[in-house]
LUMRO-558044 format. One record per residue: x negated, y negated, z of N, C-alpha, C in turn. Coordinates in steps of 0.05 Angstrom, whole numbers, padded with zeros to 5 digits, always signed. Each point is the difference from the previous one (the first is absolute). Example, Ala and Ser with C-alpha at 12.3 -4.5 7.8 and 13.67 -1.06 7.14 Angstrom:
2
-00264+00114+00156+00018-00024+00000-00018-00024+00000+00007-00021-00014-00016-00024+00001+00015-00022+00014
//
This chain:
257
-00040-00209-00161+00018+00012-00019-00017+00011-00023+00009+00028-00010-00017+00004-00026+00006-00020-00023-00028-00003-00014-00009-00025-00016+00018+00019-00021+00022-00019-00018+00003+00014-00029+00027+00006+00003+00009-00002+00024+00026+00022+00013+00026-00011+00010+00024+00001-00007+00020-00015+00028-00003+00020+00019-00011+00003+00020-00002+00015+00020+00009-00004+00024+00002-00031+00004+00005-00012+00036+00027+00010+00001+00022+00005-00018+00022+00010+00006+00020+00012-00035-00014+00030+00001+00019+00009-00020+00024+00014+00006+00028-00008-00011+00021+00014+00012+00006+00019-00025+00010+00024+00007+00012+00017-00022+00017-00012-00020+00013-00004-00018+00025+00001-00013+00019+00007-00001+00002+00020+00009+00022+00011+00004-00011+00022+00031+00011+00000+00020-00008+00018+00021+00002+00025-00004-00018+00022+00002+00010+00038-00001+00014+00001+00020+00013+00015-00013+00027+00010+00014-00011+00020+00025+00014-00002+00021-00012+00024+00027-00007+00021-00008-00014+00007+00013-00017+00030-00006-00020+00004-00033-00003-00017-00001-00014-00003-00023-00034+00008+00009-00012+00024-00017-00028+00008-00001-00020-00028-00006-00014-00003+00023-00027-00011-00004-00010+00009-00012-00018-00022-00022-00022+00010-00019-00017-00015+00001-00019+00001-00019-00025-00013+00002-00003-00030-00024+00026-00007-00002-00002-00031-00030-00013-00025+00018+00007-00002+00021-00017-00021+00013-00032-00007+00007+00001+00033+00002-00025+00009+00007-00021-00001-00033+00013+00007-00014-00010+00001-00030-00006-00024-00010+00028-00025+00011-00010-00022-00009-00020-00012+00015-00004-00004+00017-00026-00009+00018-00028+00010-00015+00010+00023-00005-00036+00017-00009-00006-00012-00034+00018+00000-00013+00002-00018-00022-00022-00025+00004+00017-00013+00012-00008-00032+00011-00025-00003+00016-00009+00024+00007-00016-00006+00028-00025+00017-00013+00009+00032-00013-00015+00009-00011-00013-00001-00020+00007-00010-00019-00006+00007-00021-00038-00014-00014-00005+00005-00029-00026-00001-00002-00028+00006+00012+00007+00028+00008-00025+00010+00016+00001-00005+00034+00020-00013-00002-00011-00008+00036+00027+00030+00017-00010-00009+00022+00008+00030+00012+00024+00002+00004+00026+00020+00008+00022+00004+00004-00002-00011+00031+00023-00026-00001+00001-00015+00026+00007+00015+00023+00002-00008+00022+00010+00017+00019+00015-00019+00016+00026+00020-00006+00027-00010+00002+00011+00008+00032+00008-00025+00017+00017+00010+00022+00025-00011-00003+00019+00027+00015+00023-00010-00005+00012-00010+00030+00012-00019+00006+00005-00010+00035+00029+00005-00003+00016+00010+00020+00028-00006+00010+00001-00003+00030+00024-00009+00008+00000-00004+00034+00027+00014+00011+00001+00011+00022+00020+00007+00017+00012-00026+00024+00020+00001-00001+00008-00011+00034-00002-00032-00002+00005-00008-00024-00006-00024+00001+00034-00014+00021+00025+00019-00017+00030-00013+00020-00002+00013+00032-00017+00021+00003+00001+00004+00023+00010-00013+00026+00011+00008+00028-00002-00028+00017-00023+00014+00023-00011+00018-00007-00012+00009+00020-00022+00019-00018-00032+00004+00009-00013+00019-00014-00029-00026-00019-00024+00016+00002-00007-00019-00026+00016+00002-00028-00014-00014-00012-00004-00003-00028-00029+00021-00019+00005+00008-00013-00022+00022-00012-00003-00007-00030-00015+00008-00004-00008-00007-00027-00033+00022-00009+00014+00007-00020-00013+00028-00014-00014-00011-00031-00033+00012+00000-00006-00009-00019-00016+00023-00021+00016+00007-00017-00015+00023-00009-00005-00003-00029-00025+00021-00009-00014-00001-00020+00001+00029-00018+00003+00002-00025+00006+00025-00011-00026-00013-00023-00010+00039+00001-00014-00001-00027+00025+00005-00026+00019-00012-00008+00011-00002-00024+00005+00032-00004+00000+00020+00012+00013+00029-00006+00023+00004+00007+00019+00015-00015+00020+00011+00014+00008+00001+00032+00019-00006+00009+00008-00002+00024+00011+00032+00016-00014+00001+00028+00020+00025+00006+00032+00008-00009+00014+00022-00003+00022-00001+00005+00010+00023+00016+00023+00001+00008+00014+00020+00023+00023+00012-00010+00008+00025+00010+00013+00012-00016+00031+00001+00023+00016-00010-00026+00033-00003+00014+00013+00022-00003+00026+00001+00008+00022+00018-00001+00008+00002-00034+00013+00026-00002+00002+00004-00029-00018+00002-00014-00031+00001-00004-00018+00005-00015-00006-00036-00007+00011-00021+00016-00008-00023-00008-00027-00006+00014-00012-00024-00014-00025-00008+00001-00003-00030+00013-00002-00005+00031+00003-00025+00004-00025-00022-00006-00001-00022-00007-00022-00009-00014-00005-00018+00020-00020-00016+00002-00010-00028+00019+00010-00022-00011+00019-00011+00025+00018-00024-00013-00001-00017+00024+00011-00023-00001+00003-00018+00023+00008+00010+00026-00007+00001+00028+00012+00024+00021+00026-00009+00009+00014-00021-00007+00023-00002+00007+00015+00019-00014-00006+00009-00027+00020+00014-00015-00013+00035+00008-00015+00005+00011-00007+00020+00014+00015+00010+00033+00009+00031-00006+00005+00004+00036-00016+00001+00015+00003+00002+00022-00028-00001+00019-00022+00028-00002+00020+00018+00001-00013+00022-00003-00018+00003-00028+00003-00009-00026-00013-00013-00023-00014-00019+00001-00004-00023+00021-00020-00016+00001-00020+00006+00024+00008+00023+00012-00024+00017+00019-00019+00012-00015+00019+00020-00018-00012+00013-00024-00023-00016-00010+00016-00021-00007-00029-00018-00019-00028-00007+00011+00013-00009+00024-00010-00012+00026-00028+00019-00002+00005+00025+00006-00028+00015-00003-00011+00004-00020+00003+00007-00030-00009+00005-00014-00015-00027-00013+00006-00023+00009-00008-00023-00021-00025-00006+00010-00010+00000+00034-00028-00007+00005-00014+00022-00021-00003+00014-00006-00022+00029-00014+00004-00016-00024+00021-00007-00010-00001-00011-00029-00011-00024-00004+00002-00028+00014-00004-00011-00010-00024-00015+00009-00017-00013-00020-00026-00010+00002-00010-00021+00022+00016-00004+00012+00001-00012+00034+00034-00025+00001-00004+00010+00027+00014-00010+00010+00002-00014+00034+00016-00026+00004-00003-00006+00027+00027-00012+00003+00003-00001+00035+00030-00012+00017-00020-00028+00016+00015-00019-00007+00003-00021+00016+00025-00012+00019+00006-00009+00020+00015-00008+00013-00010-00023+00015+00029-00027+00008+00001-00015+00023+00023+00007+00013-00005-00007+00024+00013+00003+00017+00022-00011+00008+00017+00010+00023+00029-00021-00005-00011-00028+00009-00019-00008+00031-00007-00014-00004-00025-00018-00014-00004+00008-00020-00016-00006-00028+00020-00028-00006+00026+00026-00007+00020-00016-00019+00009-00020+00011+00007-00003+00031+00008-00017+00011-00015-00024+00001-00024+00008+00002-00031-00028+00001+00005-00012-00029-00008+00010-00022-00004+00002-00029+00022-00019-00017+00033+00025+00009+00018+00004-00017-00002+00018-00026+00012+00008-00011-00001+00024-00011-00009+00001-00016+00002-00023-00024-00018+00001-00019-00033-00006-00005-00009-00009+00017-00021-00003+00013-00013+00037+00011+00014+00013+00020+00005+00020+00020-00006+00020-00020+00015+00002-00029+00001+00016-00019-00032-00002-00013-00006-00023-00009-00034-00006-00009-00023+00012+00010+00005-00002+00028-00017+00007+00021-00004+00034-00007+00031+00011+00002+00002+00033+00003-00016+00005-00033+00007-00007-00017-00008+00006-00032-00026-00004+00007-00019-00017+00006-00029-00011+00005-00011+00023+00018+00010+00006+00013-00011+00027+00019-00001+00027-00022+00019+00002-00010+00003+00021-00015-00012+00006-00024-00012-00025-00020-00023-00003-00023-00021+00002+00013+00000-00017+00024-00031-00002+00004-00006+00026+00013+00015+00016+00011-00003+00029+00007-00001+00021-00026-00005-00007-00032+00001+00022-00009-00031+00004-00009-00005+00026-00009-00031+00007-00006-00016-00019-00012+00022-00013-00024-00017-00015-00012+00012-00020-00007-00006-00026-00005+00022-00020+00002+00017+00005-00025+00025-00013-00011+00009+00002-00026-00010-00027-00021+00007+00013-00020-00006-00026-00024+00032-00012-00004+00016+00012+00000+00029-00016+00000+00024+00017+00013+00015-00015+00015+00027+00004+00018+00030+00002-00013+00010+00018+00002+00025-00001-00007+00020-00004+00025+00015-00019+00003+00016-00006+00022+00023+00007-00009+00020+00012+00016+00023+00001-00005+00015-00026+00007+00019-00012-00019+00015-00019+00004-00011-00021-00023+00011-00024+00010-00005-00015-00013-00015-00030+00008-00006+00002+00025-00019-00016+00015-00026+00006+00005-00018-00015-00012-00027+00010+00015-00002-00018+00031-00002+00018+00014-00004-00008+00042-00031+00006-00009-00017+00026-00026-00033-00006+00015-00007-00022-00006+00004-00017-00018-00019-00025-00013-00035+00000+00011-00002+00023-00017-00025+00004-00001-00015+00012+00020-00031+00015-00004-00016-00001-00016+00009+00014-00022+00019+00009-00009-00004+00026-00013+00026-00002-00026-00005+00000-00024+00010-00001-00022+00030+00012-00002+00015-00012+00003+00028+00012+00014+00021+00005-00028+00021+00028+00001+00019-00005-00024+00025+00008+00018+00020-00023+00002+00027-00001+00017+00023+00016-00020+00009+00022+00002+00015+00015-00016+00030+00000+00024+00021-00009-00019+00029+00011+00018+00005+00038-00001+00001+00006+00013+00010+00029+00007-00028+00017-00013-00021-00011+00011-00022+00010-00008-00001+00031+00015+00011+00005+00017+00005+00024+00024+00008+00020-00022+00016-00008-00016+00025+00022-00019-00017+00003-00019-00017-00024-00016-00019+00009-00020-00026+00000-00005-00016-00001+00022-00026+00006-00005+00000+00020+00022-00028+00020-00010-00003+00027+00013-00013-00014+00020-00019-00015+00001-00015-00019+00019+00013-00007+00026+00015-00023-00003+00023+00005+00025+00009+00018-00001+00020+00001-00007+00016+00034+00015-00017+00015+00018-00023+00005-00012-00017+00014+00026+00004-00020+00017-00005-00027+00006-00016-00017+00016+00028-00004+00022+00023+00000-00015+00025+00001+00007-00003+00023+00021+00001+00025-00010+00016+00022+00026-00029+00000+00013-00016-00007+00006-00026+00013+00012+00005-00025+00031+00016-00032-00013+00005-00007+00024+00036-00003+00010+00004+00014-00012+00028+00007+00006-00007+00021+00021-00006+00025-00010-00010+00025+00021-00018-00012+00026-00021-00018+00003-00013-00008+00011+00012-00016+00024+00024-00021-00011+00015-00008+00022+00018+00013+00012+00017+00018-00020+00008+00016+00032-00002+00018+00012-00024+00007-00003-00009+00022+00015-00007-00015+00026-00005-00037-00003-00016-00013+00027+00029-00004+00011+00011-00010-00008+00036+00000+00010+00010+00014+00014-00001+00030-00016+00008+00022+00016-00015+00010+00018-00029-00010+00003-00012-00001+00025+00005-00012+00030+00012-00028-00018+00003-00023+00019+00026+00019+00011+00022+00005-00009+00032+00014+00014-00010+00018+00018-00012+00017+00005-00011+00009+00024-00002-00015+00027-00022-00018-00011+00004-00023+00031+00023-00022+00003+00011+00001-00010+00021-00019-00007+00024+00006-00013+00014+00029+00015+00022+00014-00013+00020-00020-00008+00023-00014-00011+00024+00003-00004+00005-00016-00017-00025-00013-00012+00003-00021-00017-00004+00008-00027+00000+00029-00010+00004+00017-00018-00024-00017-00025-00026-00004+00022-00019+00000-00021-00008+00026-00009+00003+00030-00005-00003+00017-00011+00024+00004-00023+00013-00019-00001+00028+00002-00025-00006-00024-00011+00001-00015+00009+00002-00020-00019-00028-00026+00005-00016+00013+00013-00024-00010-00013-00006-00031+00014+00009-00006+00022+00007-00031+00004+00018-00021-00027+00011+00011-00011+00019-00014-00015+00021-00001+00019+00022-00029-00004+00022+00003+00007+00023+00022+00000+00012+00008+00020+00022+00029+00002+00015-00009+00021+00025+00018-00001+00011-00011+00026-00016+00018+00030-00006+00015-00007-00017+00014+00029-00016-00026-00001-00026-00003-00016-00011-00016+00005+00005-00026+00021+00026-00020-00012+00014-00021+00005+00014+00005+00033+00005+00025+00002+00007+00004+00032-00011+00003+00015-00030+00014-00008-00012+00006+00021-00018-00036+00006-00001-00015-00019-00014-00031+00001+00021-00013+00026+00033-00001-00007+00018-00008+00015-00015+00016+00026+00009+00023+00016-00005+00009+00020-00034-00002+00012-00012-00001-00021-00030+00000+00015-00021-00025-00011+00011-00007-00013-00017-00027-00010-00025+00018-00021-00020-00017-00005-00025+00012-00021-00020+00016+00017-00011+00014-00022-00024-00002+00017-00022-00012-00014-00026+00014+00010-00024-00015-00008-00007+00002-00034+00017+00023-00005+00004+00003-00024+00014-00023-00025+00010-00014+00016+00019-00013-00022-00012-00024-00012+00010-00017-00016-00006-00024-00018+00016-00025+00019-00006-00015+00018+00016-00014+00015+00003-00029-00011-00018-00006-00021+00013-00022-00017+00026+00003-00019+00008+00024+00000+00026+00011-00014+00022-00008+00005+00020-00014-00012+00024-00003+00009+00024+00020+00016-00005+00029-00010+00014+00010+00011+00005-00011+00038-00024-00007+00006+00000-00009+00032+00023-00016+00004+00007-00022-00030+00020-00015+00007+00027+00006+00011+00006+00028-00009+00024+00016+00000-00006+00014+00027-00008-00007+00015-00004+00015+00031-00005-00022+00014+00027-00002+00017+00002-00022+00024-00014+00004+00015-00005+00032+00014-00016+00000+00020-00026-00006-00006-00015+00008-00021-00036-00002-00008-00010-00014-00017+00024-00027-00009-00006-00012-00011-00022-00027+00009-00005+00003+00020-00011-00014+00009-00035+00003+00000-00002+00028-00005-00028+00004-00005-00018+00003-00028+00021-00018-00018+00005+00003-00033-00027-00031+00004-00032+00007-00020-00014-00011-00005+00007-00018-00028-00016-00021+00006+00003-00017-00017-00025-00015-00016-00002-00008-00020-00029-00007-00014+00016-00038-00002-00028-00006+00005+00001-00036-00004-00016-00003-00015+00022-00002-00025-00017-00014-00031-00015-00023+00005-00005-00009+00026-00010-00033-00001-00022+00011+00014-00002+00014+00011-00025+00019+00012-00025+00011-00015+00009+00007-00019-00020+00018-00017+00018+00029-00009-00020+00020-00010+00014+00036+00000-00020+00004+00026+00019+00022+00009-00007+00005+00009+00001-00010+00033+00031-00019+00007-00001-00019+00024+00024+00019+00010+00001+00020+00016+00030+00009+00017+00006-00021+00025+00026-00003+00002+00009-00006+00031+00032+00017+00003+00012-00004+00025+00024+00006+00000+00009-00013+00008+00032-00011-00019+00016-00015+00013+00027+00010+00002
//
């Protein structure tokens, strides 16, 4: 945790309201704390994750780094100006947009992922660690401190962590880190619906839907899916191939019962 700091978990005060412009106060405060008296401007990554409710698909996790400049922006209907914000509050066609313009901008960046069966071995919060750990240790240069979105730190370390709630909405940091693995997962999704038409992983991403839910009824999973998931419970016929972890085992112990 930064020395000096409540950092392991700062929540807003009051939450910004949706659609609210990312800026750089998080980022400012870190360089404060981290910077100051001669020593160098820290280098800040910002982490978010995709696909964590998923029942099918990895988990992703995006870890990006800005030199502290202004952020791209894209130009809307009416002469409006869409700015970089969390990609949920973005359309798709606006978080494509971003999607390309933000590698050229920003001072590196990387995608980590586990797998469904990662998550299944692991469990998710574990599964999630793993994907974030791929994705720091994949960037040019390591960071001096983490901004996590939420309010849990899952890295516990190496790396000087600041847990912000709706950090997606207000740091420019995530937000990038946000749509770069938002865009990232479903583009692999909508890869996957190709070989595996009807389960409307090109719509909805392996999230729950009712296509989704019918095509599980009629065809069971595939290799794609998370089979420690309960949804299995809700399917008479394939419930039977629903994995299970033995806490008395260790992490990491599957069987099926």
């Amino acid at each position: 945790m930064l020395p000096g700091l409540e950092v392991e978990s700062v929540h807003a005060a009051s939450p910004p309201e949706p659609g609210r412009i990312a800026g750089y106060a998080i980022e400012e405060e870190l360089c404060a704390a981290l910077g100051g008296g001669g020593r160098p401007v820290p280098r800040i990554a910002g982490v978010d994750e995709v696909g964590r409710g998923a029942w099918a698909g990895p988990v992703v996790v995006c870890a990006a780094v800005t030199d502290l400049s202004p952020p791209p922006e894209l130009p809307g209907r009416g002469g409006r100006t869409i700015s970089l914000t969390d990609s949920k509050l973005l359309t798709p066609a606006y978080r494509e947009g971003f999607a390309e313009l933000l590698p050229g901008w920003l001072a590196g960046h990387a995608i980590g992922a586990a797998s469904p069966a990662e998550i299944d071995e692991l469990g998710m919060t574990a599964a999630l660690r793993r994907a974030a750990m791929r994705a720091l240790e994949s960037l040019p240069e390591p960071p001096d401190v983490v901004i996590l979105d939420g309010g849990h730190d899952f890295l516990r370390g190496p790396w000087r962590v600041r847990c912000e709630i709706k950090a997606d909405q207000r740091s420019v940091t995530v937000a990038a880190a946000s749509v770069l693995a938002k865009v990232h997962r479903d583009r692999l999704m909508a890869a996957l619906d190709g070989e595996f038409p009807g389960y409307g992983f090109a719509d909805a991403a392996g999230y729950p839907s009712p296509v989704h839910q019918k095509a599980l009824e009629e065809r069971g999973p595939t290799p794609h899916h998370r089979m420690s998931w309960s949804y299995l419970d809700d399917l008479p016929r394939w419930r039977h191939l629903k994995k299970h972890r033995d806490p008395a085992a260790g992490e990491g112990q599957l069987s099926l019962l």
